[in-house]
GUDREN-157517 format. One line per field, with one value per residue (C-alpha): residue number from 1; chain; x, y, z. Coordinates in Angstrom, 1 decimal, always signed. Example, Ala and Ser with C-alpha at 12.3 -4.5 7.8 and 13.67 -1.06 7.14 Angstrom:
2
nr = (1	2)
kette = (A	A)
c1 = (+12.3	+13.7)
c2 = (-4.5	-1.1)
c3 = (+7.8	+7.1)
This chain:
138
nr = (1	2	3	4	5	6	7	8	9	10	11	12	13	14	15	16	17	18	19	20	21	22	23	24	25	26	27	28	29	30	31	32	33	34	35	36	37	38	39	40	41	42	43	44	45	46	47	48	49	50	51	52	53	54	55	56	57	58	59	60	61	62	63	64	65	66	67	68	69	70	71	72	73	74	75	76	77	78	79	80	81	82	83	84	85	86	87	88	89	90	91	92	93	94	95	96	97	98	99	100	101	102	103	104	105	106	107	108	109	110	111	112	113	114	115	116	117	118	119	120	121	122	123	124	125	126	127	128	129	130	131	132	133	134	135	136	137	138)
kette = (A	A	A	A	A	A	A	A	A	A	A	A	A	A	A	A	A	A	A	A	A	A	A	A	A	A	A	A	A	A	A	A	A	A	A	A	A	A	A	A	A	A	A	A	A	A	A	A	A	A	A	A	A	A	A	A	A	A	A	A	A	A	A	A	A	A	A	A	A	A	A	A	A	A	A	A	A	A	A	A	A	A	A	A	A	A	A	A	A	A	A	A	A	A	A	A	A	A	A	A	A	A	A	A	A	A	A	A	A	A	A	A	A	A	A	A	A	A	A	A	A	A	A	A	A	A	A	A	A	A	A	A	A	A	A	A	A	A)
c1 = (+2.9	+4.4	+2.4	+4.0	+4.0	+6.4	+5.7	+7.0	+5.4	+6.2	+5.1	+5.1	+5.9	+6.9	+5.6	+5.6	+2.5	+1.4	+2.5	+0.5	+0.7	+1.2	+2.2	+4.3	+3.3	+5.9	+4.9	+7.8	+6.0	+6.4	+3.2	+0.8	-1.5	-4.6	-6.5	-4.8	-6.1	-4.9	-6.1	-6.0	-7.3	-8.3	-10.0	-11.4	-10.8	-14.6	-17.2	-19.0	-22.5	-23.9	-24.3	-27.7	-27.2	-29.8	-28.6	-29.1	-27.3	-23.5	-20.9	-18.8	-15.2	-13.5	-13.1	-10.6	-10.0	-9.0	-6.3	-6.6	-4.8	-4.3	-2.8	-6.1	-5.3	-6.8	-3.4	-2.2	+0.7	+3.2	+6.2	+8.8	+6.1	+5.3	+2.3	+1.5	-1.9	-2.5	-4.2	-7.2	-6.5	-10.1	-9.3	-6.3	-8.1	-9.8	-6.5	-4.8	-7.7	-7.2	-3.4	-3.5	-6.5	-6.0	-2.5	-0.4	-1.4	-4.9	-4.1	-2.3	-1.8	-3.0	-2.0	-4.5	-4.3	-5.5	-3.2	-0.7	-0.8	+1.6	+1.1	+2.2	+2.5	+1.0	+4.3	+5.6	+2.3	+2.5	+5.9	+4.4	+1.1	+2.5	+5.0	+1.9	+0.6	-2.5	-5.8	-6.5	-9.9	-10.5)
c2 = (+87.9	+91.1	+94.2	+97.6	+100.4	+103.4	+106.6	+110.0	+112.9	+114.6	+116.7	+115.3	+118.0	+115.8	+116.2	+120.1	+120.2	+122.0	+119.9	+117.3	+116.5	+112.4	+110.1	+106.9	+104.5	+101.4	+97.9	+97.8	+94.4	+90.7	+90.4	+91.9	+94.7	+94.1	+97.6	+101.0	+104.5	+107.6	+110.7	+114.0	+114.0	+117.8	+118.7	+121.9	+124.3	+124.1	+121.5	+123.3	+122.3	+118.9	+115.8	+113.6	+109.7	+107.2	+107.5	+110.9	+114.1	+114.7	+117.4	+117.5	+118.0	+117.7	+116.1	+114.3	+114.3	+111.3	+110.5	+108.8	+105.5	+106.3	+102.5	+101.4	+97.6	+96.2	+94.0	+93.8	+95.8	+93.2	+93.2	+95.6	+97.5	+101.2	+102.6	+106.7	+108.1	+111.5	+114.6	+115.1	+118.3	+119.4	+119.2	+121.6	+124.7	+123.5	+121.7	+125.5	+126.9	+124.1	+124.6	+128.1	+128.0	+125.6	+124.8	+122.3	+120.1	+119.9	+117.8	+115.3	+112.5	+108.9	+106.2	+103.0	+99.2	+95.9	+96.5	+99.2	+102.6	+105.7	+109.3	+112.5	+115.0	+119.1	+120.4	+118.2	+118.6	+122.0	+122.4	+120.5	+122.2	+125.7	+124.8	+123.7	+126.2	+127.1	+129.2	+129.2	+129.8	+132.9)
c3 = (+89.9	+90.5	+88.6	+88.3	+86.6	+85.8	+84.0	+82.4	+81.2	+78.1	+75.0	+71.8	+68.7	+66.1	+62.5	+63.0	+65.0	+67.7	+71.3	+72.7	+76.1	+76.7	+79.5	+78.5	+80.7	+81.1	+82.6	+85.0	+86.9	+85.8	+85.1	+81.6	+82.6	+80.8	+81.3	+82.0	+82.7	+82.7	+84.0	+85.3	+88.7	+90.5	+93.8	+94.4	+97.3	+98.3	+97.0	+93.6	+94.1	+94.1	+92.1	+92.3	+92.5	+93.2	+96.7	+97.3	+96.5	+97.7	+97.4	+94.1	+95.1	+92.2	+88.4	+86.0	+82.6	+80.6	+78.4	+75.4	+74.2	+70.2	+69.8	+69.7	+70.5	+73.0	+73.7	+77.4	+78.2	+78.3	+81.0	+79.9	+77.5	+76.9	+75.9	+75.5	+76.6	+75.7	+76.6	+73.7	+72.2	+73.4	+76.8	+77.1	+77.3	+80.3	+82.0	+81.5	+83.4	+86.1	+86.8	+86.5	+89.5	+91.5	+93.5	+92.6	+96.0	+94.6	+91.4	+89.8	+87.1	+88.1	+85.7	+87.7	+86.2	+87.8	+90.8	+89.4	+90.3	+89.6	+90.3	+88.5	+91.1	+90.3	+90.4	+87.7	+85.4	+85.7	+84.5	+81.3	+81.0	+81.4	+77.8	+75.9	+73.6	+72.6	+74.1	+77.5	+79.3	+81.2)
């Protein structure tokens, strides 16, 4: 069985309110994708400090922030099947900050299932992120 994904970024402003951020995520494989996860993905220029594991300490070279599935189902995505994740209005603040550091090489959307994988390249999120509105961290 084939599994595949496909998807599109885009702001939601229906009902008046302020835009949300969202990637629709279509099952474009022959097969139903059971788990999906989407997320903002960044790496910084130089490693900020370090994180302590069981197995010792290592450099942190980056973070992600996830979207959010508001069709709270847990049904598979079935073949041919859309489903929107989006950006938690928390976390825009902080994903302004990121785009307006960092360049656009250094992040990007992943959208990861079983065996499915799509990107969302900086340049693209960007373009989106920049026409949100709302605060933005200094």
């Amino acid at each position: 069985m084939n599994s595949s994904v496909s998807s599109t970024l885009g702001i939601d402003d229906s009902a008046g309110a302020p835009g949300r951020l969202y990637v629709e995520v279509t099952n474009t494989g022959s097969a139903a994708l059971e788990k999906l996860d989407v997320a903002l993905i960044w790496r910084y220029e130089k490693p900020l400090g370090k994180i302590t594991g069981v197995a010792g300490d290592w450099p942190k070279q980056g973070e992600a922030v996830t979207f959010t599935n508001e069709d709270s189902s847990a049904h598979p995505l079935l073949p041919g099947g859309r489903r929107r994740f989006y950006l938690p209005s928390t976390s825009v603040p902080r994903v302004k900050s990121i785009v307006e550091s960092l360049s656009v090489e250094r992040y990007e959307i992943q959208v990861q299932g079983a065996d499915a994988i799509d990107l969302i390249d900086g340049e693209r999120v960007s373009d989106f992120v920049e026409a949100l509105d709302g605060p933005r961290l200094r």
